[in-house]
C-alpha positions in Angstrom: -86.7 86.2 -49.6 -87.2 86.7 -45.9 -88.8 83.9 -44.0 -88.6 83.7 -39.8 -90.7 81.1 -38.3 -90.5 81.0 -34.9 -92.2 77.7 -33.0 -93.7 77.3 -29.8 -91.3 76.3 -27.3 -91.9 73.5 -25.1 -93.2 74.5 -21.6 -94.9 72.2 -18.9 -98.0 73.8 -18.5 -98.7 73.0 -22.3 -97.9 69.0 -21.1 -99.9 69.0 -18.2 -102.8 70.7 -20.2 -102.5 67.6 -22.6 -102.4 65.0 -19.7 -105.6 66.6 -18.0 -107.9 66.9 -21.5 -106.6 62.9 -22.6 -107.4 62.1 -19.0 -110.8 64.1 -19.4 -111.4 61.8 -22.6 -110.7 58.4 -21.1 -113.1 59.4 -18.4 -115.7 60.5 -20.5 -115.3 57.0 -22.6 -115.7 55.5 -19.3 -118.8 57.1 -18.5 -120.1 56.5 -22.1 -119.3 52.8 -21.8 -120.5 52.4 -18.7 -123.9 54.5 -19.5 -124.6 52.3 -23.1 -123.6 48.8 -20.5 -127.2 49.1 -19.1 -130.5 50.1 -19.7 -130.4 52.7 -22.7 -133.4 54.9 -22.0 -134.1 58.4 -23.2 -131.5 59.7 -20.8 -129.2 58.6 -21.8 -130.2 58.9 -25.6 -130.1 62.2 -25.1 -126.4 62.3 -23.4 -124.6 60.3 -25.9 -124.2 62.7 -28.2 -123.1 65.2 -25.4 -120.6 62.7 -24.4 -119.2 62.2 -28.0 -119.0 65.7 -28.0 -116.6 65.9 -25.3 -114.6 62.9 -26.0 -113.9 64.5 -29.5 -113.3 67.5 -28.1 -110.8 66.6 -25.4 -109.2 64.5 -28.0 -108.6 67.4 -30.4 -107.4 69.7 -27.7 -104.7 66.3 -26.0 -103.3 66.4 -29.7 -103.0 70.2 -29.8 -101.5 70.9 -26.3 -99.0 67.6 -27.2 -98.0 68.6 -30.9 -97.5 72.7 -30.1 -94.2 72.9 -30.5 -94.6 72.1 -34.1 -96.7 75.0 -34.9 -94.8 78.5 -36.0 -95.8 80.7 -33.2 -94.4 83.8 -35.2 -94.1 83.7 -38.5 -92.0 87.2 -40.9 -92.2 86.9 -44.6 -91.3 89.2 -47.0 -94.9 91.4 -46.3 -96.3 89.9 -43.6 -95.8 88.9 -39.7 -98.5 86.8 -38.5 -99.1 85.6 -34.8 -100.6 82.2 -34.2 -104.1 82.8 -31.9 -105.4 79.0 -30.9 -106.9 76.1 -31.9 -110.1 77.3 -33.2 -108.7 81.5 -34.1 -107.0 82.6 -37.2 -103.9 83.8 -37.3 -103.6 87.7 -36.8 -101.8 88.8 -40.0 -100.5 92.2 -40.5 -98.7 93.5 -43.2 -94.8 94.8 -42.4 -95.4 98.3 -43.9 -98.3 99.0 -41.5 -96.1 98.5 -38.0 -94.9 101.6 -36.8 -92.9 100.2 -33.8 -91.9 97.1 -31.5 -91.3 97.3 -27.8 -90.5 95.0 -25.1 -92.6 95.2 -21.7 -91.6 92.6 -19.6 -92.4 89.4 -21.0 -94.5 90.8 -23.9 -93.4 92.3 -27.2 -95.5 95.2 -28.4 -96.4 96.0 -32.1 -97.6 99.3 -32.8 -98.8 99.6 -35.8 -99.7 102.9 -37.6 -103.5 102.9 -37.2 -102.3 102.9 -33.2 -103.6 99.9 -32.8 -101.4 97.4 -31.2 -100.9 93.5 -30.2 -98.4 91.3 -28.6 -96.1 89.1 -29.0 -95.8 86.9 -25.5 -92.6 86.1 -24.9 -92.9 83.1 -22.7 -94.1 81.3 -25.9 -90.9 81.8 -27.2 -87.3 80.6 -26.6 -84.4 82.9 -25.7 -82.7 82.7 -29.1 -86.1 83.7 -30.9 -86.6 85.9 -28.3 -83.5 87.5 -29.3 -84.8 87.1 -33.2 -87.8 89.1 -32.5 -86.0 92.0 -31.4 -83.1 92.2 -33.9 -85.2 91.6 -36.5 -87.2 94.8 -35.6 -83.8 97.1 -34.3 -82.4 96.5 -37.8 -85.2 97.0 -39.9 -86.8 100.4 -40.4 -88.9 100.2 -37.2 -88.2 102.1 -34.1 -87.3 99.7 -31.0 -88.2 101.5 -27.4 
């Protein structure tokens, strides 16, 4: 039974992204706080909800950015690779008998399939020794490998 899972691996811009949205949140509580403190007219009745909205929001995406390296970027079962997409995106799933080929470009790995459609597998999400996973995984299996 064949089962790769491949996790994000940590990078700074995925930390940072979590610092700005929590700091986006605590200044959207502010606001909120600061907007119910005083005279609640129809205002600002009607840009509470807006202002849960994004508090929630930013919230969910602080937890996301901070807990990534949890998720399987890549996962290769016995039938099926599948590429995480976001937050809100399913995961792109395509069955192993329809790729045709894989090839590196840089920092991206291409998968052909054999409708010639194709998607990528970024690299940079990756660390060296998956990175290395990918590709030997795909030069000794029955793909080609450009």
């Amino acid at each position: 039974m064949l089962r790769i899972y491949l996790k994000y691996k940590r990078r700074f811009v995925w930390i940072l992204a979590g610092i700005v949205w929590s700091v986006v949140a605590i200044l959207n509580i502010g606001i909120l706080v600061g907007m119910v403190s005083e005279e609640f007219g129809v205002f600002e009745l009607i840009l509470t909800p807006l202002y849960l909205f994004i508090i929630a929001a930013s919230s969910v995406l602080t937890i996301f950015h901070f807990k990534i390296t949890s998720i399987d970027y890549v996962r290769i079962d016995d039938d099926t690779l599948s590429l995480h997409r976001g937050i809100v995106i399913p995961r792109k799933k395509v069955r192993l008998t329809d790729i045709e080929k894989g090839t590196q470009i840089g920092a991206s790995f291409i998968i052909q399939l054999k409708t010639g459609q194709e998607f990528d597998i970024n690299l940079k999400n990756l660390g060296l020794r998956d990175i290395n996973m990918v590709s030997s995984y795909f030069a000794h299996e029955r793909y080609k490998l450009d």
